[in-house]
MARDREN-142607 format. One record per residue: y negated, z negated, x of N, C-alpha, C in turn. Coordinates in steps of 0.001 Angstrom, whole numbers, padded with zeros to 6 digits, always signed. Layout:
BEGIN
YZXYZXYZX ...
***
This chain:
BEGIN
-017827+006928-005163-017068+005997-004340-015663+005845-004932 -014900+006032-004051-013142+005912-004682-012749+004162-004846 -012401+004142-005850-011462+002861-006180-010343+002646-005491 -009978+001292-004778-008618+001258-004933-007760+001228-005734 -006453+001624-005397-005996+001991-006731-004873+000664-006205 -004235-000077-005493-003250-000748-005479-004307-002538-004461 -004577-003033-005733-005689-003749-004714-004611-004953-004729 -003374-004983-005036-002828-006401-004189-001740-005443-003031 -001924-004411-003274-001315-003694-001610-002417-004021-000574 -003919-003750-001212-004820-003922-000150-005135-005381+000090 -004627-006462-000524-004833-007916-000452-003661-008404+000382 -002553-007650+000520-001414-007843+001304-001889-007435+002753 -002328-006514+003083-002097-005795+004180-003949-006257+005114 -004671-006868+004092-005946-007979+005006-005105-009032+005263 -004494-009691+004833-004035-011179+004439-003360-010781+006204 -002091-009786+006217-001511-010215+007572-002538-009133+008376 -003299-008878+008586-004343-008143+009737-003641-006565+009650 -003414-005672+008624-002429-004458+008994-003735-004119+008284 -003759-002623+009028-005070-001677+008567-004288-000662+008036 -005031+000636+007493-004079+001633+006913-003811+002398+007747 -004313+002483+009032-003868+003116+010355-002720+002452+010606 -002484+001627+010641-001241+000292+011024-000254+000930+010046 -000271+000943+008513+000575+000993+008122+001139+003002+008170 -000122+003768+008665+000329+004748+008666+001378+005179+009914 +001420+004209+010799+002326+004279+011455+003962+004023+011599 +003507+002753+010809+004998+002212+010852+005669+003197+009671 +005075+004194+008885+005833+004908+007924+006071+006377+008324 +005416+006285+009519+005360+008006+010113+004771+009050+009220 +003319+008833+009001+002498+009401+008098+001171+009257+008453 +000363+010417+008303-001133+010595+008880-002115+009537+008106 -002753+009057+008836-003342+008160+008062-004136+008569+007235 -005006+009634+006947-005556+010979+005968-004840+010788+004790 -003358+010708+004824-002265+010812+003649-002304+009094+002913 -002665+008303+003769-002487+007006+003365-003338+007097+002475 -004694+007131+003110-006085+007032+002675-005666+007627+001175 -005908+008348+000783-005757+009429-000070-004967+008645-001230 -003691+008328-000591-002787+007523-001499-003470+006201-002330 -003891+005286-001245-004834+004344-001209-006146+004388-002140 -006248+005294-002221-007806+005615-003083-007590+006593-004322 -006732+006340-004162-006102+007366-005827-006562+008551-005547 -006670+009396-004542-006875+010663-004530-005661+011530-004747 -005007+010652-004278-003429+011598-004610-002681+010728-005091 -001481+011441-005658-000141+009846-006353+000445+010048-004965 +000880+008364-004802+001929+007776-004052+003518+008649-004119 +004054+009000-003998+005973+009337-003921+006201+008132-003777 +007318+007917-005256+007766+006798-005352+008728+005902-004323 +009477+007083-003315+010066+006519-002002+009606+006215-000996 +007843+006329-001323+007025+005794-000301+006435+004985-000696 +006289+004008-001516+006318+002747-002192+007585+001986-001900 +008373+002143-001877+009684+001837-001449+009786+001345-000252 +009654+002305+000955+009337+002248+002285+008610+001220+002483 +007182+001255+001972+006177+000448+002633+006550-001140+002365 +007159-001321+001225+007952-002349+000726+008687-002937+001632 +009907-002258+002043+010769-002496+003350+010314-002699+005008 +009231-001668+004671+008538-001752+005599+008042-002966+006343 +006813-003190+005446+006052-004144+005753+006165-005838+004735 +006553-005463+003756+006546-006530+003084+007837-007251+002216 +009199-006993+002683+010294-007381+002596+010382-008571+001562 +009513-009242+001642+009924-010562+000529+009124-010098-000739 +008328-008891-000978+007437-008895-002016+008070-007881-002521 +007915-008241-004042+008215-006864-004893+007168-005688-005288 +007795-004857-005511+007130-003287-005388+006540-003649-006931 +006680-004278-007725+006104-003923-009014+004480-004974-008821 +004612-005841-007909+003633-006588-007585+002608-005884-006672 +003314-005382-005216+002426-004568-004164+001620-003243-005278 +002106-002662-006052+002181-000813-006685+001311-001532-007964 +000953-002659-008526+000102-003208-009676-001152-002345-010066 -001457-002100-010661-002983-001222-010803-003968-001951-010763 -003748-003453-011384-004320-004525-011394-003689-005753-010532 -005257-006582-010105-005095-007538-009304-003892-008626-009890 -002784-008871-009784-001967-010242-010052-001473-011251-009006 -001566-012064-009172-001428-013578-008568+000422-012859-007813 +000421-013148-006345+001573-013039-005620+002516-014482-006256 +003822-013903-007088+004376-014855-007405+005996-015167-006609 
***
């Protein structure tokens, strides 16, 4: 069973109802590629951490969303 690998990306994206289909859209990316990203099957590209940042979560910082570990949204 794959781990998440960014579990306050995945605590962000329940919290406002965005699935990884959702977010594979708004970044113009197969959701296969998300997944993957998502589950540590593959590394993230650091300009797609970036993106999803701008993307979807504008007031949050990337060192908080990209955490390996769970931390308190400050």
């Amino acid at each position: 069973m794959a781990v998440k690998k960014f579990p306050n990306l995945s605590a962000e994206l329940a919290r406002h109802g965005i699935t990884q289909d959702d977010m594979a859209e708004r970044i113009n990316k197969p959701t296969e590629t998300v997944s993957r990203w998502m589950n540590g099957r593959n590394a993230m590209p650091v300009g797609e951490c970036f993106r999803i940042k701008e993307e979807l979560f504008p007031n949050l910082s990337v060192d908080y969303l990209f955490a390996s570990e769970p931390i308190s949204n400050q």
